[in-house]
RODO-2510 file (C-alpha; in nm, 4 decimals, decimal comma):
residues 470
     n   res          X          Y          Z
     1     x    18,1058     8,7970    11,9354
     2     x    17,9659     8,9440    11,6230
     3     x    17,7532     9,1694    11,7309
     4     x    17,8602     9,5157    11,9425
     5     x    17,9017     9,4285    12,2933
     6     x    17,6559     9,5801    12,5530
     7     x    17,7369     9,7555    12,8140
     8     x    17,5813     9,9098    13,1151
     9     x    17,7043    10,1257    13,3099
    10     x    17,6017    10,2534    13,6627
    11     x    17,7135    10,5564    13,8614
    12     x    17,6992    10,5829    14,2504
    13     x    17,4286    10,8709    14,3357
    14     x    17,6127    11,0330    14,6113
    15     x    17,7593    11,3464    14,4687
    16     x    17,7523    11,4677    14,1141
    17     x    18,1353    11,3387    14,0795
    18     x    18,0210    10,9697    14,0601
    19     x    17,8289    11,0734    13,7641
    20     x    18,0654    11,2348    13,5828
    21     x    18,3301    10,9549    13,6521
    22     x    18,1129    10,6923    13,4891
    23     x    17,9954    10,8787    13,2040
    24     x    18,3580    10,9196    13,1123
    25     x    18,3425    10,5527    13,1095
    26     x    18,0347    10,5114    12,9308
    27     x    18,1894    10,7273    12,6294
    28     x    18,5377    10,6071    12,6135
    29     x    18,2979    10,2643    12,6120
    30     x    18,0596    10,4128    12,3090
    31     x    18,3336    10,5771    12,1340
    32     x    18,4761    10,2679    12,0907
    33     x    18,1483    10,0800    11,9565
    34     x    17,9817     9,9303    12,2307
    35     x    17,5909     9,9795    12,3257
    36     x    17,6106    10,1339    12,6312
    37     x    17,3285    10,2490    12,8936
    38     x    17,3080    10,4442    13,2021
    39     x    17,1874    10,3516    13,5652
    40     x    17,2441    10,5643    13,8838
    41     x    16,9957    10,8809    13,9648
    42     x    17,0931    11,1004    14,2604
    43     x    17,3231    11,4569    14,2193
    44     x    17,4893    11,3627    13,9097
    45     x    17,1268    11,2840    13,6900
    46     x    17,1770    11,6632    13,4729
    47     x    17,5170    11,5357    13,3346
    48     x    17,3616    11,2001    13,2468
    49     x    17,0995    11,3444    13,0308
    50     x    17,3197    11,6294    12,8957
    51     x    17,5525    11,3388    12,7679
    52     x    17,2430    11,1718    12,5673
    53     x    17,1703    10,9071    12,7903
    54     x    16,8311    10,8240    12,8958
    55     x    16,9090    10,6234    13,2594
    56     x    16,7609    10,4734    13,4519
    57     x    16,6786    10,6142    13,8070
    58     x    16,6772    10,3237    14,1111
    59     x    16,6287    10,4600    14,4660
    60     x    16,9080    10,6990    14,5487
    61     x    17,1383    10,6190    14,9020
    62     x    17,3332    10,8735    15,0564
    63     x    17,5755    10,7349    15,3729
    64     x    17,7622    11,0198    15,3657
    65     x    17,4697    11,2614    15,4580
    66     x    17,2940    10,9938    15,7191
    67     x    17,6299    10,9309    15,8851
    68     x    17,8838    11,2349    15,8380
    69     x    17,6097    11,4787    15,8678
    70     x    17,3494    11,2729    16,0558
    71     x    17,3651    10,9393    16,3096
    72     x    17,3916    10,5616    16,3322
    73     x    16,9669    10,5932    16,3429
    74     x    16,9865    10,7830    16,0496
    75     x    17,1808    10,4979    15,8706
    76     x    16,9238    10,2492    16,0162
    77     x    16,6245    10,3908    15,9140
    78     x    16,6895    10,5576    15,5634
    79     x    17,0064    10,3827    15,4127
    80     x    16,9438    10,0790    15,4634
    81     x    16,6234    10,0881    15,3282
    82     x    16,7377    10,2729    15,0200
    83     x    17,0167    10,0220    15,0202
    84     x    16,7763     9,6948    14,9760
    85     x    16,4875     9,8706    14,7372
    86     x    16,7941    10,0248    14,5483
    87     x    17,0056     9,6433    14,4991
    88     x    16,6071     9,5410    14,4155
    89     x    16,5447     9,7548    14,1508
    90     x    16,8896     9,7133    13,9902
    91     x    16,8265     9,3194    13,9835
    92     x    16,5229     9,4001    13,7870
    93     x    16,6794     9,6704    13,5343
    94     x    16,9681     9,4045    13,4461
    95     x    16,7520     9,1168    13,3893
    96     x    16,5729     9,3415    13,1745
    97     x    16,7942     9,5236    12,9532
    98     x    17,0367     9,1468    13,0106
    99     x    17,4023     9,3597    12,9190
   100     x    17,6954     9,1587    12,8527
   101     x    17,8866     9,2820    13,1644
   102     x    17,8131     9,5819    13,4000
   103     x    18,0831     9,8152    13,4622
   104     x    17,9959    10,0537    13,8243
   105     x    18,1647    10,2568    14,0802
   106     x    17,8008    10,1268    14,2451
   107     x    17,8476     9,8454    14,5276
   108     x    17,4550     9,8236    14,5293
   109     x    17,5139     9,7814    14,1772
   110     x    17,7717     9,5425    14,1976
   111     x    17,5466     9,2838    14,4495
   112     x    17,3265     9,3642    14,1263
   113     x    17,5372     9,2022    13,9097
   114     x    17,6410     8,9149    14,1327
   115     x    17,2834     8,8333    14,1648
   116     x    17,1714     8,8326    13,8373
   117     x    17,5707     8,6138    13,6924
   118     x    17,6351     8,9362    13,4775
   119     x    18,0011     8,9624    13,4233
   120     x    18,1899     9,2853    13,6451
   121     x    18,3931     9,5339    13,6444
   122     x    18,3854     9,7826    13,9000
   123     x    18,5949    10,1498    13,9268
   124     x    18,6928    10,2455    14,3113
   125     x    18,8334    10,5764    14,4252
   126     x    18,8166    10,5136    14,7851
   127     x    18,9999    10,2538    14,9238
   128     x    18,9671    10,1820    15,3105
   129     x    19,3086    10,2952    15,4029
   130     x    19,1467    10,6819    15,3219
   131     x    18,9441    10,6665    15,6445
   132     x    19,0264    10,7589    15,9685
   133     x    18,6789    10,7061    16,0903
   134     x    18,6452    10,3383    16,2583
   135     x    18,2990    10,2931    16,0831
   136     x    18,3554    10,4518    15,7650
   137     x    18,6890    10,1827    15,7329
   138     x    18,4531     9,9434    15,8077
   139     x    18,2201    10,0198    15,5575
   140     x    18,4454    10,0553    15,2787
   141     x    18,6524     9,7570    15,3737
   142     x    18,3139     9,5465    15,3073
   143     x    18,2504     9,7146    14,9508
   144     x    18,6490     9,6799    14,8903
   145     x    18,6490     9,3335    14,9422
   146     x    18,2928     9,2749    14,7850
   147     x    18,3604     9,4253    14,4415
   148     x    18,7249     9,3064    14,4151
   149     x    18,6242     8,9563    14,4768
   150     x    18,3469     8,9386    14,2563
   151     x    18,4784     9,1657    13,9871
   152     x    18,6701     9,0300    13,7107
   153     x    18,8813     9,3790    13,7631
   154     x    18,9142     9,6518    14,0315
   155     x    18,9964     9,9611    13,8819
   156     x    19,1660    10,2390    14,0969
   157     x    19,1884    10,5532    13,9225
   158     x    19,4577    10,7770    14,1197
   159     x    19,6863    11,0444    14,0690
   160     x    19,9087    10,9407    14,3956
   161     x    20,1758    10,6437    14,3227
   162     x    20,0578    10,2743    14,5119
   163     x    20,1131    10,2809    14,8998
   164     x    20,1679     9,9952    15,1206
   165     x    19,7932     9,9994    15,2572
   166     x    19,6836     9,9480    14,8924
   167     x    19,5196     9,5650    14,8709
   168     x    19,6021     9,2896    14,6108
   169     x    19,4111     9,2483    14,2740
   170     x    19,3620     9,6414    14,2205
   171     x    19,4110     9,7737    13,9018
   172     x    19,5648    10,0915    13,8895
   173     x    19,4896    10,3462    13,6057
   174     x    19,5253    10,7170    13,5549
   175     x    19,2597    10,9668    13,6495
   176     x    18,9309    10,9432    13,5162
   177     x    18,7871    11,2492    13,3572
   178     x    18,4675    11,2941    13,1615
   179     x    18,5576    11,4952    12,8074
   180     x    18,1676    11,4961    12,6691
   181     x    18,0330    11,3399    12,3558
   182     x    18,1427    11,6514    12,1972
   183     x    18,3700    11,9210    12,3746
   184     x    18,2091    12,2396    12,2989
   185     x    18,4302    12,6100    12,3541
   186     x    18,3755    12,7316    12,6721
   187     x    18,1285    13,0016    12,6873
   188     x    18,3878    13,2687    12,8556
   189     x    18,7377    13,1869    12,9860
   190     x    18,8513    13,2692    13,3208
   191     x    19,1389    13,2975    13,5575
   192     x    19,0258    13,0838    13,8416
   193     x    18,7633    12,8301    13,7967
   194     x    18,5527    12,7308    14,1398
   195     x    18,3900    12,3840    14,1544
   196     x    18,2220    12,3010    14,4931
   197     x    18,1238    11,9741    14,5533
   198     x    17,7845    11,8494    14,6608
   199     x    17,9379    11,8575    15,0099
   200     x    18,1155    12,1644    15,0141
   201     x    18,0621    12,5611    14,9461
   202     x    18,3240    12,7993    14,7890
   203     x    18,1192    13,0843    14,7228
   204     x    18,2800    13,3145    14,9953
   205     x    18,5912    13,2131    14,8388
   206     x    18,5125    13,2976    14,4736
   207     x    18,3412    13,6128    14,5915
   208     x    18,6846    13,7741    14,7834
   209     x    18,9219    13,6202    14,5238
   210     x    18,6802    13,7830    14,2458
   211     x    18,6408    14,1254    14,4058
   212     x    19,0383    14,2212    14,3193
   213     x    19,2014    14,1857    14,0095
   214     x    19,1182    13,8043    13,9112
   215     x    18,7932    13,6990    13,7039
   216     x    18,6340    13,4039    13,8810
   217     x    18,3793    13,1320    13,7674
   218     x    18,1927    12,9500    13,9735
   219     x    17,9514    12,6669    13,9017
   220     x    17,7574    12,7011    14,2003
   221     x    17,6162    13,0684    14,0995
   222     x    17,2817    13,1179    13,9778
   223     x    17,3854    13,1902    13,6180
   224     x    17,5818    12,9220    13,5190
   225     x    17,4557    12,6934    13,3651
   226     x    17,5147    12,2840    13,3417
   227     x    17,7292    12,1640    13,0313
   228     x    17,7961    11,8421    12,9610
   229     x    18,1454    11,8546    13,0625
   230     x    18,3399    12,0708    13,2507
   231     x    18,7229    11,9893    13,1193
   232     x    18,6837    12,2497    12,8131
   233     x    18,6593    12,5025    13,0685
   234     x    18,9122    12,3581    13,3103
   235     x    19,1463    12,3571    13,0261
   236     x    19,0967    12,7129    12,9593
   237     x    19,1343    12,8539    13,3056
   238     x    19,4680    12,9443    13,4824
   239     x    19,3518    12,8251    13,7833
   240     x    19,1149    12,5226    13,9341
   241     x    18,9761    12,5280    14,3295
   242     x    18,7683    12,2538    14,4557
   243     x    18,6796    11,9781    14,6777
   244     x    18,6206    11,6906    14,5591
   245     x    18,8562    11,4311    14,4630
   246     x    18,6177    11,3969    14,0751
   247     x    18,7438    11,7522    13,9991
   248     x    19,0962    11,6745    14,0889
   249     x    19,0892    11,3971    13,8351
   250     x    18,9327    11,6254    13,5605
   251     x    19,2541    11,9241    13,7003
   252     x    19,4719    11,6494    13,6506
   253     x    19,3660    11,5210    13,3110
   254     x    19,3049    11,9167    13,2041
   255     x    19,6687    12,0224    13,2695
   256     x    19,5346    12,2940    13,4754
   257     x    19,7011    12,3689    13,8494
   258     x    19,4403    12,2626    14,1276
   259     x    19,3926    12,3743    14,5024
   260     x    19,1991    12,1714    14,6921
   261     x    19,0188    12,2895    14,9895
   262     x    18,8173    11,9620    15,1629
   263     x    18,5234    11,9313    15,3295
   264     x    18,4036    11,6080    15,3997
   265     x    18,6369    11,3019    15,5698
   266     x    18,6827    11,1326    15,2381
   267     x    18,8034    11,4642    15,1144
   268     x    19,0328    11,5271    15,3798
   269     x    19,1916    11,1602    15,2846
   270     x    19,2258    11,2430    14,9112
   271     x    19,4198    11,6262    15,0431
   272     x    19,6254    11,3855    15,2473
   273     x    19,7751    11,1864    15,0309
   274     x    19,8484    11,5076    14,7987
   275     x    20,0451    11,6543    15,0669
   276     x    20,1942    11,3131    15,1634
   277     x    20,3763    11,2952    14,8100
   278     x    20,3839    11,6704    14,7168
   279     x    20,2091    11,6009    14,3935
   280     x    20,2674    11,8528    14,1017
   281     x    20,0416    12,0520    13,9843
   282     x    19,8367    12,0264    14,3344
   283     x    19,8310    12,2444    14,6459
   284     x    19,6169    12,2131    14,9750
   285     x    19,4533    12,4867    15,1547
   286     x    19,2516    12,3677    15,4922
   287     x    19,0695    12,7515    15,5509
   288     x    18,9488    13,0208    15,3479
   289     x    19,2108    13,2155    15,4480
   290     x    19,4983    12,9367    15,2758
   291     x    19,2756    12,9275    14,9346
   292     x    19,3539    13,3035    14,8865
   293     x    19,7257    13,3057    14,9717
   294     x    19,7656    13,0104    14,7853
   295     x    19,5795    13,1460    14,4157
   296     x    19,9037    13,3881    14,4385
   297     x    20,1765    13,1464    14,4576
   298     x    19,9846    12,8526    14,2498
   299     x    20,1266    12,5071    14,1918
   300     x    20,2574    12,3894    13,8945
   301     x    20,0889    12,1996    13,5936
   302     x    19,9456    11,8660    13,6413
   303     x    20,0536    11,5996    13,3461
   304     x    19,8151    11,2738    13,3462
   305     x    19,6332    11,0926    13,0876
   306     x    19,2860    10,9899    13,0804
   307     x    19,2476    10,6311    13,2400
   308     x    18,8789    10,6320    13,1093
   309     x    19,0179    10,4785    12,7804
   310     x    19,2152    10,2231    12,9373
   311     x    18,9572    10,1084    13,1090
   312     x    18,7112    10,0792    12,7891
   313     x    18,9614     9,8755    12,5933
   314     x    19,0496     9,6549    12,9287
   315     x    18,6820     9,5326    12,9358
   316     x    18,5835     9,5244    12,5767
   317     x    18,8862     9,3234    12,5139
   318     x    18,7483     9,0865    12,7898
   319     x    18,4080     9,0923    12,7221
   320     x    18,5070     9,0363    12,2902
   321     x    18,7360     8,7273    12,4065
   322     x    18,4971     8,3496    12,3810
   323     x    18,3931     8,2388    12,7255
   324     x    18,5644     7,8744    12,8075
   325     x    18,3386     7,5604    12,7325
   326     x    18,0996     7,5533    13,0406
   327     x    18,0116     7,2056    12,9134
   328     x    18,3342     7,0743    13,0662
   329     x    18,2594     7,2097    13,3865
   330     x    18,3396     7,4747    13,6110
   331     x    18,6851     7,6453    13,4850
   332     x    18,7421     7,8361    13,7719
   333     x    18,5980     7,6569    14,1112
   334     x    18,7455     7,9975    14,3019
   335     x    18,5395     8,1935    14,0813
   336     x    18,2601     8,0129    14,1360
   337     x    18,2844     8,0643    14,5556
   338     x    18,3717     8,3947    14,4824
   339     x    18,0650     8,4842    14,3152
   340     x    17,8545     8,2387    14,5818
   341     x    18,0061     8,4682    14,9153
   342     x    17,9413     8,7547    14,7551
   343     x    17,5912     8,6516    14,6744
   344     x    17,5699     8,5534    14,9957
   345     x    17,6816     8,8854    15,1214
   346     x    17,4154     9,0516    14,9076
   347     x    17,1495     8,8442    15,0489
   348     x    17,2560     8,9296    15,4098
   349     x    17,2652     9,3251    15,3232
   350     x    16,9216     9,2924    15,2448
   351     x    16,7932     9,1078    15,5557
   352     x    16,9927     9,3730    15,7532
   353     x    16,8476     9,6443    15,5948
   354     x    16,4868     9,4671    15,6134
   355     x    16,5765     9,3884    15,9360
   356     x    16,6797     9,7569    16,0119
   357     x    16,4014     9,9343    15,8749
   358     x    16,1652     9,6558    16,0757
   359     x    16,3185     9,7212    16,3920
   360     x    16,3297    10,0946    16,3412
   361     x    15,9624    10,0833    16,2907
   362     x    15,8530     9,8819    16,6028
   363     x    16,1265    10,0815    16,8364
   364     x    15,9220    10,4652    16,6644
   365     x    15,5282    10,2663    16,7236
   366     x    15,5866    10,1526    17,0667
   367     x    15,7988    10,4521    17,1492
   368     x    15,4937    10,6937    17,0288
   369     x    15,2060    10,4555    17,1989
   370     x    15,4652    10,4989    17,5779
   371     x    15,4641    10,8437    17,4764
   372     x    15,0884    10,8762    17,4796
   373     x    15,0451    10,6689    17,7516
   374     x    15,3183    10,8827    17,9737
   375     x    15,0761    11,2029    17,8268
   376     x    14,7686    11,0009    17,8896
   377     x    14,8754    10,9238    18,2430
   378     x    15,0311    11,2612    18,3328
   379     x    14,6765    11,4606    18,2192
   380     x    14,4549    11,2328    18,4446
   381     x    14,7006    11,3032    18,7183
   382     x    14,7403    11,6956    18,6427
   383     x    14,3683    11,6155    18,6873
   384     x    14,3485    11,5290    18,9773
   385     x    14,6281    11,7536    19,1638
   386     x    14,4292    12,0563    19,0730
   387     x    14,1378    11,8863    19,2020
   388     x    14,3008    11,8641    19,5953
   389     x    14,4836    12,1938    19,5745
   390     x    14,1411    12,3808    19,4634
   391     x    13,9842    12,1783    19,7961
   392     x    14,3157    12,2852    20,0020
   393     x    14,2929    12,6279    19,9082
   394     x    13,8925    12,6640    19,9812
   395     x    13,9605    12,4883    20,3139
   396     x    14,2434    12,7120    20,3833
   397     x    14,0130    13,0273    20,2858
   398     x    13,7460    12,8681    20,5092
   399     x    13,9190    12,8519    20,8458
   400     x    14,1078    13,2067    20,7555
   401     x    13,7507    13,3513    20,7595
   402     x    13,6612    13,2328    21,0686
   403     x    13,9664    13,3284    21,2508
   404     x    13,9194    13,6657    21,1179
   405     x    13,5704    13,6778    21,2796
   406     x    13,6478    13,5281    21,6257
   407     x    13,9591    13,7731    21,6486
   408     x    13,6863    14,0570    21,5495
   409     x    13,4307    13,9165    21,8113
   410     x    13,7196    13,9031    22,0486
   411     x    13,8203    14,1842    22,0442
   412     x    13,4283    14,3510    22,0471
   413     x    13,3944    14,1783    22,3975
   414     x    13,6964    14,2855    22,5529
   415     x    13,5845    14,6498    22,4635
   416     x    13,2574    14,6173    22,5647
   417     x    13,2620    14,3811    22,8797
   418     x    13,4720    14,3212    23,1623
   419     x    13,8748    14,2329    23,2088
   420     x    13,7499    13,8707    23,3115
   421     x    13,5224    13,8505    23,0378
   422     x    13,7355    13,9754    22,7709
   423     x    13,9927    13,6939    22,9283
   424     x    13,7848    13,4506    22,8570
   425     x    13,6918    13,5463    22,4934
   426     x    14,0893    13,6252    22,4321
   427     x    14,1560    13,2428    22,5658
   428     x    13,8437    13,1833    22,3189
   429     x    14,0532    13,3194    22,0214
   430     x    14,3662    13,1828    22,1318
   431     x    14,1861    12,8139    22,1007
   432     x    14,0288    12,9081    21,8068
   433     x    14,3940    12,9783    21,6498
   434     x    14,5098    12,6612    21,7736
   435     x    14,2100    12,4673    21,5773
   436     x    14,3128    12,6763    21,2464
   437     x    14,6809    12,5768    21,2891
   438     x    14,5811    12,2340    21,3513
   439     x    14,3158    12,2444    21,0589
   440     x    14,6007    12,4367    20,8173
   441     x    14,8664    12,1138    20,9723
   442     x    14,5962    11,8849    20,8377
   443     x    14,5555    12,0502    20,5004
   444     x    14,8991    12,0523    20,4320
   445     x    14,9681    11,6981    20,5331
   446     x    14,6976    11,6194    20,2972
   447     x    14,8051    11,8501    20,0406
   448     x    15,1542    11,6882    20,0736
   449     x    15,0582    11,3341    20,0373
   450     x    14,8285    11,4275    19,7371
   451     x    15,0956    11,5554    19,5664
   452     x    15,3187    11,2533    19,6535
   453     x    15,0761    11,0066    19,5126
   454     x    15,0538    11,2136    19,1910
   455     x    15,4677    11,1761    19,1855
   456     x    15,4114    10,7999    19,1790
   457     x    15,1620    10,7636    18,9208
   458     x    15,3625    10,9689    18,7095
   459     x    15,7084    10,7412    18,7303
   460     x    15,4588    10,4982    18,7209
   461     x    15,3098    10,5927    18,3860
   462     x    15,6735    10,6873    18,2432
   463     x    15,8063    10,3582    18,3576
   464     x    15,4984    10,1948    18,1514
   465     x    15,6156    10,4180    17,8460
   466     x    15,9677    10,3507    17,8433
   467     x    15,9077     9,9931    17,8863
   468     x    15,6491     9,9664    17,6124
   469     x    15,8826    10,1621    17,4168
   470     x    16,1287     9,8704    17,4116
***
């Protein structure tokens, strides 16, 4: 190959740390003379333009929001969506800008590749055996398998040593930490440096641990402002608290001791296995509470190298070796089904996610036309009970009158005329009160049926709703 290599590069866009990771990729890759550009979008997009790369931006997915923080129906009717435009538009931006091989922490980005025969290499943090949750084991058992089948390598940056859970054809390298084009000085140095995740909030924390006699900075405060990398400053600081497992990487590779204090499942996984090997130069605090303690008895320094230039020089040295004679046929039939199942996989993750968002759609229209119905129904018969209690209560008013007056009358006569007569007219009032309890009987009987009827028509219309519905 005489000419430099190109290279793209794509970043998951959950989480600014996905960003960062890649881009130390994409410079270790530049640095060492490729032509490299940038997909991805989502949380991390300020530290791809900071770093001089004008990416591209496909249709951003976020799982961990729709599931951790949402629902199975959340996953169903945005993520898989966003999955199927997002594999889409990546299809399109590699046939267009044709690289020699794609290297992505991306599974989206990986059925990319597959689809369009560009040669892979993808970078995975999270391996399935981090997840306790059934479905989120699942899921990254699929995008395990996926990328490390139809990747020429599986790189697993980690700053734990390999476990038994830890599956064949996984390249392990060191943690992967984004140094910039260009390390500037940091601005100010302090004691403790605070880096929330996407997921997670340490201002409380900053604020108490600030307030006595350490200087805090915190990149979630209104007046910092973004820099291209972050390692200058981690380097300078006694002190690094986070979440995320990206910033661990960049405590690791900055020498600097590191608390973490997790938020989100994933998180919890990476504090885990910390605590499972008591790794130098890295302490765990689950509350608030444990991040202050542990600031005054701090781990240790960290010692790792950066694995981002170990993984440029592993796939330009691939991608610079000749490709065998195709003319002689295939050279590597396993390959070949490899690359078919996972195509094949691909091509099934869209029809789910068409099939999702189709479903989704016809479950919300005939849901909202039952709904209107069930309203539709339940006004007509509101209707109409209002109706017969307005006629009951006139009715009721009607014979209440009259009582009134024959019990006035009554009682006129038996003043005015004689015991036998005023007998009579008492026996007079005493049938008339019969006639109004009978009428009042009557009313309510008819009251009481109305009323039942109405019942009916209402399960009925709500039984029509729910059944359009489905």
């Amino acid at each position: 190959m005489t000419t430099s290599p190109s290279i793209a590069v794509v970043h998951y866009p959950e989480g600014a740390g996905h960003a960062t990771r890649m881009l130390a990729v994409a410079n270790a890759l530049a640095d060492a003379g490729a032509e490299v550009s940038v997909a991805g979008g989502g949380a991390g997009q300020a530290f791809v333009a900071l770093n001089g790369y004008d990416a591209f931006e496909p249709t951003a997915v976020d799982y961990i929001d729709t599931y951790q923080g949402g629902s199975l129906r959340g996953v169903l009717a945005r993520s898989l969506p966003a999955t199927t435009a997002r594999v889409t538009e990546l299809v399109r931006w590699l046939r267009e800008t044709d690289p020699d091989a794609v290297v992505t922490d991306d599974m989206f980005a990986a059925m990319a590749a597959v689809r369009t025969d560009t040669r892979l290499y993808a970078l995975k943090h999270d391996l399935p055996a981090l997840y306790d949750d059934r479905i989120e084991r699942a899921g990254a058992a699929f995008h395990t398998d996926v990328q490390r089948t139809a990747a020429e390598r599986l790189f697993y940056p980690a700053v734990w040593p390999r476990t038994e859970s830890e599956p064949d054809g996984v390249t392990r390298v060191p943690p992967v930490a984004l140094t910039g084009a260009a390390e500037p000085e940091p601005r100010d140095v302090a004691d403790v440096f605070v880096v929330p995740s996407h997921y997670s909030e340490l201002d409380r924390i900053a604020g108490t641990l600030d307030a006595p006699d350490y200087d805090v900075t915190n990149v979630a405060d209104d007046d910092w402002e973004t820099t291209p990398s972050l390692l200058p400053y981690l380097r300078a600081a006694d002190l690094v608290i986070c979440s995320g497992y990206s910033t661990v990487m960049d405590a690791a590779v900055a020498e600097t001791p590191c608390i973490v204090h997790p938020a989100t499942d994933e998180q919890r996984a990476v504090a885990d296995r910390i605590e499972r090997f008591d790794l130098d130069g890295f302490a765990v605090a689950e509350t608030p509470f444990d991040v202050v303690e542990a600031v005054t008895a701090p781990p240790g320094a960290p010692n790792y190298e950066n694995g981002a230039d170990r993984i440029a020089r592993s796939v330009l040295r691939d991608v610079e070796t000749e490709a065998p004679d195709e003319t002689e046929g295939d050279a590597d039939p396993e390959t070949g089904r490899v690359r078919a199942a996972a195509a094949t996989a691909t091509e099934g993750l869209a029809r789910v996610g068409a099939a999702g968002r189709d479903a989704a759609s016809v479950a919300i229209g005939g849901l909202r036309r039952g709904v209107e119905r069930s309203v539709a129904a339940g006004r007509t018969l509101a209707t109409e009970v209002t109706s017969r209690v307005r006629a009951t209560a006139s009715g009721c008013r009607r014979y209440a009158a009259a009582s009134v007056v024959a019990l006035l009358v009554g009682s006129v006569f038996v003043r005015g005329r004689t015991a036998r007569s005023g007998r009579r007219f008492a026996g007079a009032v005493r049938a008339g009160g019969g006639r109004l309890r009978g009428a009042a009987t009557r009313v309510g009987v008819g009251a009481a049926r109305a009323l039942s009827d109405v019942a009916d028509r209402l399960r009925h219309g709500v039984r029509t709703g729910i059944e359009t519905a489905r």
